[in-house]
C-alpha positions, 0 to 999 in steps of 0.5 A: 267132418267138421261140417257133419258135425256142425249139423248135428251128425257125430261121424266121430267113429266113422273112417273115409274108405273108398267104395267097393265095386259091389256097393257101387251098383244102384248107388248115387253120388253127388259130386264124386267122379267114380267112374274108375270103379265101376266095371266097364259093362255098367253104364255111368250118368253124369248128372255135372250139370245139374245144381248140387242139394240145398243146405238145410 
């Protein structure tokens, strides 16, 4: 949060909860393993080797 913040991004209002199966569906995630919530017919690519966004 504090790196959000730092940025100039108030996150202040906002709480963490965890992603919801239909979410998940046409999403992207940088660095998070989500496997375990994605159903099992919906195929997963990892992307781990690429390097990870640039800070700006």
């Amino acid at each position: 949060m504090l790196g959000l913040q730092a940025t100039g991004l108030d996150v202040s209002t906002h709480l963490p909860r965890r992603v919801s199966r239909e979410e998940l569906v046409g999403a992207v995630s940088l660095v998070c393993d989500v496997s375990d919530l994605a159903p099992p017919e919906v195929a997963i690519d990892r992307w781990d080797d690429c390097a990870l966004p640039a800070r700006i």
